[in-house]
C-alpha positions in Angstrom: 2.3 24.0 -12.6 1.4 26.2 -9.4 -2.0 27.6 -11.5 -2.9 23.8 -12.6 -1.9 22.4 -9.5 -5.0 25.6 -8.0 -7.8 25.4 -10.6 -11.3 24.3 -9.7 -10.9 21.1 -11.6 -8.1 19.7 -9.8 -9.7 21.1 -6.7 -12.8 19.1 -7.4 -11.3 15.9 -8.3 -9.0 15.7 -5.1 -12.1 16.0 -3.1 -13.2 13.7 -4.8 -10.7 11.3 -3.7 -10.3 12.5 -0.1 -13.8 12.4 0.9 -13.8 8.4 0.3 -14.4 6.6 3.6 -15.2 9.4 5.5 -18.2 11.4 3.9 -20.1 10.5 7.1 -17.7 12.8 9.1 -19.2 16.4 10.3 -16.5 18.4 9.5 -16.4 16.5 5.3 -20.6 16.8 5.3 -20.1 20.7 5.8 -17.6 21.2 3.4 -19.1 18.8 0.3 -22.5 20.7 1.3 -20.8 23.8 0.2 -18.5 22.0 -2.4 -18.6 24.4 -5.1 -18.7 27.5 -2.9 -15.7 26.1 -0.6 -13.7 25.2 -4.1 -14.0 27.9 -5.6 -13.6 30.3 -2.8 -10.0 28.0 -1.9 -9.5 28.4 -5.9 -9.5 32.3 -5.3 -7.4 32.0 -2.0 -4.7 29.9 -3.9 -4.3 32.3 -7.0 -4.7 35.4 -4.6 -2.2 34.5 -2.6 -4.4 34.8 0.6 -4.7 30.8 1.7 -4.2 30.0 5.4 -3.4 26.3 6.0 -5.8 25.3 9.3 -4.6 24.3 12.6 -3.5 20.3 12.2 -5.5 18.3 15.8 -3.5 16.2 17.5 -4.3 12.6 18.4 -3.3 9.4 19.6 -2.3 6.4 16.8 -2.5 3.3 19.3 -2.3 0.8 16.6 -0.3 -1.3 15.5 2.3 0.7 17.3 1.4 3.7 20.1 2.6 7.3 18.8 1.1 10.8 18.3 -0.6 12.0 14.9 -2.2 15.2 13.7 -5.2 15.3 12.1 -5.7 17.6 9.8 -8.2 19.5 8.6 -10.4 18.6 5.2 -10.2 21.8 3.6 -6.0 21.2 4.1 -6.1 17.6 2.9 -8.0 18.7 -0.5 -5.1 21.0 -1.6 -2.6 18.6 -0.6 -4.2 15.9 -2.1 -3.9 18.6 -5.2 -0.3 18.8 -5.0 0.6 15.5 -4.2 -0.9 13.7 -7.0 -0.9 16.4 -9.5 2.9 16.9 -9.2 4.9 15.8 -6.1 4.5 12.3 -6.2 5.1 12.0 -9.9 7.9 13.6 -10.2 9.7 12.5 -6.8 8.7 8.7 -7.6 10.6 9.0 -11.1 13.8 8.6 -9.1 12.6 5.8 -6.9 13.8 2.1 -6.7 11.7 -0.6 -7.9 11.7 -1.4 -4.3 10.4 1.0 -2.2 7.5 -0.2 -1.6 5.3 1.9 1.1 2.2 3.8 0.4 2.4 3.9 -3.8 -0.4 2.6 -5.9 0.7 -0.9 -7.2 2.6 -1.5 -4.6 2.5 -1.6 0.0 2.2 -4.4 2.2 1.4 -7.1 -0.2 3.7 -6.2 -2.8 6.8 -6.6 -0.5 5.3 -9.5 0.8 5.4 -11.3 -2.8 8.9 -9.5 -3.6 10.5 -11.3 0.0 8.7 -14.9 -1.2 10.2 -14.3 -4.6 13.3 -13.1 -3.7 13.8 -15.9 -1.2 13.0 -18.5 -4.0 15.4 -17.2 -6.1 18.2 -17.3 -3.7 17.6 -21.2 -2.2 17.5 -21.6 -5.9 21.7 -21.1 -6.1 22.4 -21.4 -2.5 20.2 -23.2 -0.9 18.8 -22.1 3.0 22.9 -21.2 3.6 22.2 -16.8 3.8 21.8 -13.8 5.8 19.0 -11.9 6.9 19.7 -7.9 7.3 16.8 -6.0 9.1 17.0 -2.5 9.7 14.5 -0.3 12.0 14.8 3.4 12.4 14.6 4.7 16.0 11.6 7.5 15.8 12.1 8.1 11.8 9.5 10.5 11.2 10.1 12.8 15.3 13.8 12.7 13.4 13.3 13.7 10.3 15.0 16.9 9.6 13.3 19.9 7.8 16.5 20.7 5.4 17.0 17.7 4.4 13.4 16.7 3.6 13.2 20.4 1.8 16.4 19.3 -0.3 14.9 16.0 -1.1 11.7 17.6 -2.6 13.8 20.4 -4.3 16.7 17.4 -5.9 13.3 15.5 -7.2 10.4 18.1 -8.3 10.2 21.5 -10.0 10.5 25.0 -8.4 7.2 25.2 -7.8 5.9 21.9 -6.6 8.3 22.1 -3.8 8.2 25.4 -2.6 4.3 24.7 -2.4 5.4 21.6 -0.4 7.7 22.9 1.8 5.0 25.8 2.9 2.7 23.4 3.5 4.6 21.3 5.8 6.4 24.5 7.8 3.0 26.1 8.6 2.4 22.7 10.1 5.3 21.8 11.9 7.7 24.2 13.5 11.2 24.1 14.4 13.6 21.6 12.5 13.0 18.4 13.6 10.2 15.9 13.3 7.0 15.3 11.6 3.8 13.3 12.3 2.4 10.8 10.1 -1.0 11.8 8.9 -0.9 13.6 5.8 0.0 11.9 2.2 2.4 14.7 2.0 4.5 13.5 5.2 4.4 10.2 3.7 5.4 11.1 0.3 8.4 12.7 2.2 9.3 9.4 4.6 9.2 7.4 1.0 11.7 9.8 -0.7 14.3 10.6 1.9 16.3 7.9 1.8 15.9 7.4 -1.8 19.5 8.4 -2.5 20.5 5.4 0.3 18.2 2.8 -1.6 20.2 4.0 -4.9 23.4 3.5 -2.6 22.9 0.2 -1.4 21.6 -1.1 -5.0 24.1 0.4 -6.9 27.4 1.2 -5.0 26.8 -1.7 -3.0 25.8 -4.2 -5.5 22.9 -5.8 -3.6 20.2 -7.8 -5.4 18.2 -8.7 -2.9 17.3 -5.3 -1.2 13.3 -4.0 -0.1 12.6 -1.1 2.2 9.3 -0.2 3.1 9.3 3.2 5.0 11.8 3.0 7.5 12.2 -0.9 7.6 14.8 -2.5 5.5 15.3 -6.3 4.7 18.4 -7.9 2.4 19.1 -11.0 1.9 22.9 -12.2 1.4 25.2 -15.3 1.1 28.1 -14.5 2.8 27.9 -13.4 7.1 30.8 -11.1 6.0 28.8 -9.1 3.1 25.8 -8.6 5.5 28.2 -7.0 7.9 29.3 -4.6 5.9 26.2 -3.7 4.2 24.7 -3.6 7.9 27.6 -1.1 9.1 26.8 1.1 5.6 23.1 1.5 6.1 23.8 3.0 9.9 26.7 5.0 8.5 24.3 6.6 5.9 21.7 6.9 7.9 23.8 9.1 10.3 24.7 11.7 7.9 20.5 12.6 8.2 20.7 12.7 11.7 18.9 9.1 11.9 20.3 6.4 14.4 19.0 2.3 14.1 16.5 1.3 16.7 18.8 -1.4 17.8 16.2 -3.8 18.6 14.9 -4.4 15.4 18.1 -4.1 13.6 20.1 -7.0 13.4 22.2 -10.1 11.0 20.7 -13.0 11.4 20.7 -16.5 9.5 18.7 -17.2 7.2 17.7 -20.0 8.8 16.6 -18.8 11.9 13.3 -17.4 10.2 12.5 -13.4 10.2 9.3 -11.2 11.0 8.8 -8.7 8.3 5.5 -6.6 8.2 3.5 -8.4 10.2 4.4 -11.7 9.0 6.7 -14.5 10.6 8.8 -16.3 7.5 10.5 -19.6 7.5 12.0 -21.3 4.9 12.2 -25.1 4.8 15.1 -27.5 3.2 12.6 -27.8 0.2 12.8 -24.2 -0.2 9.2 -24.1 0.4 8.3 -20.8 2.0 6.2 -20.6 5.5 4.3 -17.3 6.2 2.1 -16.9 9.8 0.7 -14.1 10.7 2.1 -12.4 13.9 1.0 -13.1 17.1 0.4 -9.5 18.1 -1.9 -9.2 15.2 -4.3 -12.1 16.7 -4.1 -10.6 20.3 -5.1 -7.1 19.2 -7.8 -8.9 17.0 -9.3 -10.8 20.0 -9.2 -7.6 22.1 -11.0 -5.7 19.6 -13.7 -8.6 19.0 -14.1 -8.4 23.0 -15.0 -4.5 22.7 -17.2 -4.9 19.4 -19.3 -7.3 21.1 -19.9 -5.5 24.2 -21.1 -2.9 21.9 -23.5 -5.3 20.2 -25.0 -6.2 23.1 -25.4 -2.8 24.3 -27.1 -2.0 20.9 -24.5 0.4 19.8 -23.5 -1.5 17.0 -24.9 -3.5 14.7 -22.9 -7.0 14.0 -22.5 -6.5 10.3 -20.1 -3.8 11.4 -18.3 -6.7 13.4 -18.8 -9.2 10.9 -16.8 -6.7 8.5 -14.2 -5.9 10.0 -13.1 -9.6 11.4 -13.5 -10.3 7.2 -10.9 -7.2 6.4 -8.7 -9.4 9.4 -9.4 -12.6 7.8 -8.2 -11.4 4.6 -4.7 -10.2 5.6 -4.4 -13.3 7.5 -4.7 -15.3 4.7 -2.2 -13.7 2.9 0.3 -16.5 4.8 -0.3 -20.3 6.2 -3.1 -19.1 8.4 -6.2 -21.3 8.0 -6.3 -23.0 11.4 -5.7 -19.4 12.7 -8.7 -17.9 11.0 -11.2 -20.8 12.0 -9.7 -20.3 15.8 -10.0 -16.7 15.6 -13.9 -17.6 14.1 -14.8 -19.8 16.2 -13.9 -17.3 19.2 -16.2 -14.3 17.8 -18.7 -17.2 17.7 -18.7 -18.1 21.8 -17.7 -14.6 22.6 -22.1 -13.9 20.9 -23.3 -16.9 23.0 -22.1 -15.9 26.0 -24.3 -13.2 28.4 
């Protein structure tokens, strides 16, 4: 696996794949430049035993939450890109639940969104808008992670090789025992599989059928208040044998009538069973904000409004995913004064 995992091919086509959205970087011009040189020289490196992961850069994630993130160098995310899709992620994702839904092709945001509509339809089909809402938030879930258990994880679900690549990779990176930062596929491939075993729980031990976790936020739905408890006092029971506590804000039993927020989305379901989806008001606010900044920048010539124009339509979009029309035309209409004025 390790040699297939190394060749120039693999190499090549993980480039490939990296270099998508940011070929007008510096640092990514250099290196596809040089491609072949820089390939086959880390090709070399690999098989020789002689590669030296670069020095990860942190920064500063602001959105949609504030917390700090490395950046990591292109040459790094090439071979991790190698390993990731070439063998960690499928042979880890063979043992995942249908749904655990972050960061895998065919399924994220959108997919969980259509599995809570679905899975709300099916329940006010047999019991009506009488249920329980479970949420569950993870205080600081990947600044807790622990190295051994995230090294176990990868060595339960991939071969002897695949992980002991892995787990290099991400000790070079981070030292000590504790705590990661999200900005590398391969940190995210290892927030998806930790709790695997807990999804696998709470499905199977626990018999729950309405059960979605994206990340480190969980949402179940339930008939009975007493079920819901339980469940609820299981989850944070689990989740303290990996040295993870709740952040007990966001975790919480509610009714089901009472409506829920559940990435990035407010849902309601009416007496019809009808389900209502609006888009989150902190979304809008950061939207406006940004629109604010954009069009200074416009004026000032340093940016040309189709880059505006494109990035209110990628906000637009997700908006629309839920009841949001009057919300979009508002939101439109706004970047429209915001030109006249000045």
């Amino acid at each position: 696996m390790k040699d297939y995992i190394t060749n120039f091919d693999q190499l090549y086509n993980s480039m490939q794949k990296c270099r998508k959205g940011v070929s007008w970087k510096p640092s990514v011009k250099s290196f596809i430049l040089n491609s072949e040189e820089n390939l086959l020289r880390m090709e070399r490196q690999l098989k020789e035993g002689t590669w030296k992961n670069g020095k990860p850069k942190p920064i500063l994630i602001t959105y949609p939450k504030r917390r700090e993130g490395l950046s990591i160098p292109f040459k790094d995310r090439v071979y991790q890109r190698s390993i990731n899709d070439n063998a960690l992620y499928p042979q880890m994702s063979r043992h995942f639940t249908y749904a655990n839904c972050a960061c895998q092709k065919g399924k994220g945001t959108d997919f969980a969104r259509k599995l809570v509509k679905k899975y709300l339809w099916n329940h006010y089909c047999k019991y009506g808008t009488e249920g329980y809402i479970i949420q569950v938030d993870i205080h600081g879930y990947y600044l807790n992670m622990r190295h051994k258990d995230v090294e176990k994880c990868f060595a339960d679900g991939a071969d002897l090789d695949t992980c002991q690549m892995s787990v290099a990779v991400l000790n070079e990176q981070y030292a000590g025992e504790t705590g990661y930062n999200p900005g590398s596929q391969m940190v995210q491939i290892a927030g998806i599989a930790l709790l695997n075993k807990l999804d696998h729980y709470v499905k199977e031990k626990l018999h729950v059928r309405y059960y979605i976790r994206y990340m480190d936020d969980f949402w179940i739905l339930t008939h009975k208040k007493s079920d819901a408890d339980y469940i609820f006092r299981e989850i944070e029971r689990s989740l303290y044998k990996y040295g993870l506590q709740l952040n007990k804000k966001k975790s919480h039993v509610q009714p089901l009538k009472k409506g829920f927020m559940f990435l990035g989305f407010n849902y309601r379901i009416t007496e019809t069973g009808k389900v209502i989806m609006t888009l989150d008001s902190k979304s809008t606010k950061h939207e406006r904000k940004t629109l604010v900044r954009m069009v200074h920048k416009e004026k000032r010539m340093e940016l040309e409004p189709e880059k505006t124009n494109e990035h209110h339509r990628s906000w637009e979009d997700n908006a629309s995913k839920g009841n949001s029309y009057k919300l979009t035309q508002r939101t439109k209409t706004y970047l429209k004064e915001l030109r006249k004025d000045g």
